[in-house]
N, C-alpha and C positions, 0 to 999 in steps of 0.2 A: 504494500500500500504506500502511495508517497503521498509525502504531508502537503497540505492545502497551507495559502500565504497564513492562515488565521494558526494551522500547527504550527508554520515554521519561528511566525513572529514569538507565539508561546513558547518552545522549547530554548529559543534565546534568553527569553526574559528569565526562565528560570535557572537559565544553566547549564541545561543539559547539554545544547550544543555550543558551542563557545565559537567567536568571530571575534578574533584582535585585530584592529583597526584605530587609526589616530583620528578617522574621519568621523562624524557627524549624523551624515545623512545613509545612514544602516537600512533603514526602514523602508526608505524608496527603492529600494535595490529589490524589495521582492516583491515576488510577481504572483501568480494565483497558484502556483506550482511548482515555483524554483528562484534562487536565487542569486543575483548576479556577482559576482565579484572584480577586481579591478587588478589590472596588469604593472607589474613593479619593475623596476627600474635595472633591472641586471637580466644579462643574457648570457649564454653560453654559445660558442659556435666551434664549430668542428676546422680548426687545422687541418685539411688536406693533404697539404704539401709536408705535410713532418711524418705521416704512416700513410704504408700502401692499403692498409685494411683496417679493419677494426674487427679485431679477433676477442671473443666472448676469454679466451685461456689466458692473454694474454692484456691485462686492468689496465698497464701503460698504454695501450692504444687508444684506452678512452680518456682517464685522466688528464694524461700525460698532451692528449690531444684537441684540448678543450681552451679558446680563448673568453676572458670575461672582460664584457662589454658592460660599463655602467654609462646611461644616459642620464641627461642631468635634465631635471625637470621641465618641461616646457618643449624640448627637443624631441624629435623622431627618432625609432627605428627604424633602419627601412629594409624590410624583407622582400631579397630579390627574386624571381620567378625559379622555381625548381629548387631554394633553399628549404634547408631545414634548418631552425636553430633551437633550442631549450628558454623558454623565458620562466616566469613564477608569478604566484600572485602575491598582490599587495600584503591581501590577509593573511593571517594564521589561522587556521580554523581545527577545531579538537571536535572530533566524532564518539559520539558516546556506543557503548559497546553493544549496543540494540539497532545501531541503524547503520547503515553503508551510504554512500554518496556516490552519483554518478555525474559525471564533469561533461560538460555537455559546449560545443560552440555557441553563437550567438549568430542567428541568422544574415543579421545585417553583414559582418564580418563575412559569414561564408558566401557573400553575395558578390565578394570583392574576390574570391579566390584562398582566403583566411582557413584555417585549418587549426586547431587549437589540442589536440591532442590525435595521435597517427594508431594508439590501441588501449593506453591509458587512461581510461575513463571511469574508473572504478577507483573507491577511496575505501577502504577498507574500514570497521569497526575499533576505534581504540586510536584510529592513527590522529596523532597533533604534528603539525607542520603547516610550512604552506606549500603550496601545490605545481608542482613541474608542468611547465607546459609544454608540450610535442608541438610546436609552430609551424607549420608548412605553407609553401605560398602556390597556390595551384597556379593563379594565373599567368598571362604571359606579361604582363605589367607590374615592375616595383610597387609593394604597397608600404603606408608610413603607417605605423604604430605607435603610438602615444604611453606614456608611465603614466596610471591614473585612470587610462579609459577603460569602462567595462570589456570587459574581453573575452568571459565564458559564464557558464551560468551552472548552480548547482541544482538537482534533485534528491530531495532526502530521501527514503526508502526505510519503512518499518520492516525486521526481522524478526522469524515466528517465536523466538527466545534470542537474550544477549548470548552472545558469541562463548561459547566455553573455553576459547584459545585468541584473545581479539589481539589487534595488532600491536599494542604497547607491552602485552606480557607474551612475543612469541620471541623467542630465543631467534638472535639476530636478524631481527627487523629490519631491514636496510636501511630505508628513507624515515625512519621515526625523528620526528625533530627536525628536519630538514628547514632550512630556512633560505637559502638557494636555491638554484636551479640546482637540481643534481644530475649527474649524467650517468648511466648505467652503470649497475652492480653487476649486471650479466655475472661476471666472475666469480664473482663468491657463490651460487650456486653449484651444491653438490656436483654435478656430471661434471660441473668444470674445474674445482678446487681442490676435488677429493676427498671433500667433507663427507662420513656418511651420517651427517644428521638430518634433520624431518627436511622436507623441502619447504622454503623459507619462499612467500608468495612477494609480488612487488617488482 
């Protein structure tokens, strides 16, 4: 079941889901059935020219191959056609262990060629942080992106019981706390580490 603007407003107020922001205007941001959130000021982009691949075995390809872009307010991003970059949102937001989130674009943006997550749309139960964006530009036209503008939009989702293992208590959580763009853990996943502990979702 997903929450109506009148759940979502209520589960704020008392707590249960928590939205850290320095803004104001919380309230107008939701809608009859989701709510939107705002795009923050750091980016992540992939280095090309420093790896021929980006191999899951091997972390240095992704770390190691990741530029961070901080735009200073008022200024654009400007996402070129066939890029992909990581951005994040403004907010921090903490999901309580009953409900999951799904990260959704914002039509206006997809009408430009916008893309705000490529498979990540899913927020798991438990998880605090704020939230990685999978940015892609479909079109064949540069688009500018603003720090501050709405940028995707959340759906809450009731679960038929809280979570027996939710995200804040599963032994190595990757993205728990994230407060960046983060750029894949692929690695630390058992088949690739040689961990054999439980498989770690995210």
């Amino acid at each position: 079941m997903i929450l109506s603007d009148r759940d979502i407003r209520a589960a704020i107020a008392s707590g249960k889901v928590k939205i850290e922001t320095q803004r104001t205007d919380l309230q107008s941001h939701i809608h009859a059935s989701s709510m939107d959130l705002r795009l923050g000021n750091i980016f992540k982009v992939y280095e090309h020219s420093k790896h021929a691949i980006l191999d899951p075995k091997d972390p240095s390809s992704f770390a190691q191959n990741m530029r961070v872009i901080e735009v200073l307010n008022g200024d654009p991003f400007i996402v070129q056609p066939g890029e992909f970059i990581l951005g994040v949102t403004e907010e921090k937001i903490t999901v309580p262990d009953d409900l999951v989130v799904r990260v959704e674009g914002r039509s206006s943006l997809g009408r430009l060629g916008i893309i705000v997550h490529s498979t990540a749309g899913f927020v798991d139960p438990g998880f605090c942080g704020t939230i990685t964006l999978e940015i892609s530009n479909l079109n064949r036209m540069p688009v500018a992106l603003y720090p501050g503008m709405r940028v995707c939009q959340l759906a809450f989702e009731t679960m038929s019981s809280p979570a027996e293992m939710p995200y804040h208590k599963k032994p190595g959580s990757k993205y728990q706390g994230q407060m960046m763009p983060e750029e894949s853990k692929l690695s630390m996943d058992a088949e690739f580490s040689g961990n054999t502990a439980p498989v770690v979702s995210g």
